[in-house]
Steps between C-alpha positions, in 0.01 A plus 500: 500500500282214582433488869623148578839560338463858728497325785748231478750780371432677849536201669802431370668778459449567887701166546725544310627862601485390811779278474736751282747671757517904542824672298694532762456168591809270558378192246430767234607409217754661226580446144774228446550649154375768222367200273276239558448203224155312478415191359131437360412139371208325332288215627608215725323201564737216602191202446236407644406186669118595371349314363781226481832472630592452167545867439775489741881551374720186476518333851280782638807765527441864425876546533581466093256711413678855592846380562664676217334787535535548854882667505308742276191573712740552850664722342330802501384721864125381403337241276163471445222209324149426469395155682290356272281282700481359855654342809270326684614133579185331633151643463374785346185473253599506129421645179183359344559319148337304278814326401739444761786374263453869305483709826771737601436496857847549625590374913922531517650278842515743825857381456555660148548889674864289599558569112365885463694596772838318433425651177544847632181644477400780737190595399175330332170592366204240559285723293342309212296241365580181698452668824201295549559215409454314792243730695585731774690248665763481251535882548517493879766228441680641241559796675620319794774318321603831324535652848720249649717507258582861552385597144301805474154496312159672393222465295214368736220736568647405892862561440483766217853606562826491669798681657846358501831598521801438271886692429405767735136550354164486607306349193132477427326262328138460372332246198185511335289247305138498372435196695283418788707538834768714330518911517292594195756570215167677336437757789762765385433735758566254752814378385597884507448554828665176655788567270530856602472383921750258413698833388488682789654195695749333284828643325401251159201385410444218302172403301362153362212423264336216339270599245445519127409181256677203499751267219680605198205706366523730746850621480441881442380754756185644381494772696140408547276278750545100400272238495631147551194241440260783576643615789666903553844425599544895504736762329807429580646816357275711719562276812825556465504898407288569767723279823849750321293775550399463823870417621565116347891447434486208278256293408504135411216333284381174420160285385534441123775196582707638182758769521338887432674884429711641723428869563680809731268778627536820713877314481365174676454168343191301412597111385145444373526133513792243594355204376533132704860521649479087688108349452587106493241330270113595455650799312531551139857622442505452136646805226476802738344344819867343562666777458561818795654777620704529846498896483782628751422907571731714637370818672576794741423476832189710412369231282599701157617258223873510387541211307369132449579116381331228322627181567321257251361172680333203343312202678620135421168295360690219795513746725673817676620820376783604310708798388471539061754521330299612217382817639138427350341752763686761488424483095176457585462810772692728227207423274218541721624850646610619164178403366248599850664804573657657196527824697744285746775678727700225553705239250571101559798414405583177318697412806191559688622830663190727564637871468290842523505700151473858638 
């Protein structure tokens, strides 16, 4: 392990057992029930006001954007998303482009958490690509709106992971990117051995990645490293092996802003990427960008899989997120697994039930 991320897992992991009570202790907590269902999500970025108001929704409400999905995403004991971008209000120093009018620097209102959180999300990775777009600033202050809204988070090399509690559980949560200021999707062993930490603490732990290329050329997992514009976005397929085997639960992947294969492992699931679930302009959500999976999991207590859901989504070209009535994910996910991993344990249903084979 790299001796930086060696040190901040000490440092951390002494706070954070510090705070978790002895067994016998009165606030310790119990199992509400012998199944817990999860939630994983794509991309959300509810506009920016960078570099023009313009890219603002209608009347600069985020509140259309996620309101018919939202009876959907409260309704399982967890729900997770990537936040695709920043929330830094005033100040920070952005992106350098050479064409501001073709730059996706992307700042979201402090005010916009209101809508993630109504929403129902618990849980969000702030691993990936946008993470610096407006400097260290817009990390410091992203991370400061995520915390007072009470949603968990992790994915900065100074808040690599969290602890939180849900139905009776302790869960663990952890995200990795190969971007500057995010844990290092590319260093394997490290993700390993925070994963396998996070084990020894929580009762579930949950995984989040952003790697691999990026549009509607990219749809397959390789099983390889990717390059996107000459860059090693890593193996995806190895990143996510290696966090199961070291004590991951499920794992929930994103980056290539189209929907990938769906795959179960040592009987836990890998959702190799979810695609943009609410990203308001600046995105291209044309053919299979507009299209996404809401992927409901049901597992044990333990974190094994017992069954799963699709629920199809598409994005409006005016705006917000919808459910589809014409299933076009959950055609597309039975292609891409049947065709990714022909050796596949599990079937998708055309009704979008995810069931094991043996």
């Amino acid at each position: 392990m790299k001796p930086v991320l060696a040190v901040l897992l000490l440092i951390f992991s002494i706070s954070l057992l510090s705070q978790i009570p002895p067994p016998d202790s009165s606030v310790a907590l119990s199992p509400a029930a012998d199944t817990i269902v999860i939630i994983g999500t794509g991309d959300i970025m509810l506009g920016t006001n960078y570099p023009d108001t313009a890219y603002l929704p209608p009347g600069g409400s985020c509140v259309p954007l996620l309101e018919e999905v939202a009876p959907l995403l409260r309704s399982a004991d967890v729900t997770f998303g990537n936040l695709e971008g920043v929330f830094c209000a005033e100040g920070g120093t952005p992106k350098k482009c050479r064409d501001t009018l073709n730059c996706y620097v992307f700042r979201m209102p402090d005010e916009y958490i209101t809508c993630i959180a109504d929403a129902g999300f618990d849980v969000l990775s702030v691993a990936n690509n946008h993470v610096n777009d407006f400097g260290y600033e817009g990390r410091f202050s992203t991370a400061r709106v995520i915390r007072e809204a009470g949603i968990a988070f992790a994915g900065f090399t100074d808040h690599p992971y969290a602890l939180f509690d849900r139905a009776g559980l302790t869960f663990g949560f952890a995200a990795f990117a190969p971007h500057t200021g995010t844990l290092d999707l590319k260093d394997y062993q490290g993700a390993a051995e925070i994963t396998r930490m996070l084990d020894s603490i929580a009762d579930i732990v949950l995984i989040s990645f952003h790697g691999g290329a990026e549009g509607r050329d990219h749809e397959h997992v390789t099983r390889e490293d990717e390059e996107f514009f000459g860059y090693n976005r890593g193996n995806v397929y190895r990143f996510a092996h290696t966090v199961i085997d070291a004590g991951a639960d499920v794992v929930f992947g994103h980056g290539p802003h189209v929907t990938r294969a769906i795959e179960l492992y040592r009987d836990r699931l890998i959702c190799y990427s979810l695609g943009n679930l609410a990203t308001y302009r600046r995105f291209n959500l044309s053919g299979p960008n507009g299209i996404a999976p809401v992927v409901k999991v049901r597992t044990t207590i333990d974190g094994t899989f017992i069954d799963g859901e699709i629920v199809p989504v598409y994005q409006s070209t005016g705006g917000g997120t919808f459910i589809d009535p014409g299933k076009r994910v959950i055609k597309k996910l039975q292609i891409l697994t049947e065709m990714d991993f022909p050796e596949r344990n599990i079937s998708i249903g055309d009704d979008g039930r995810i069931r094991k084979l043996n």
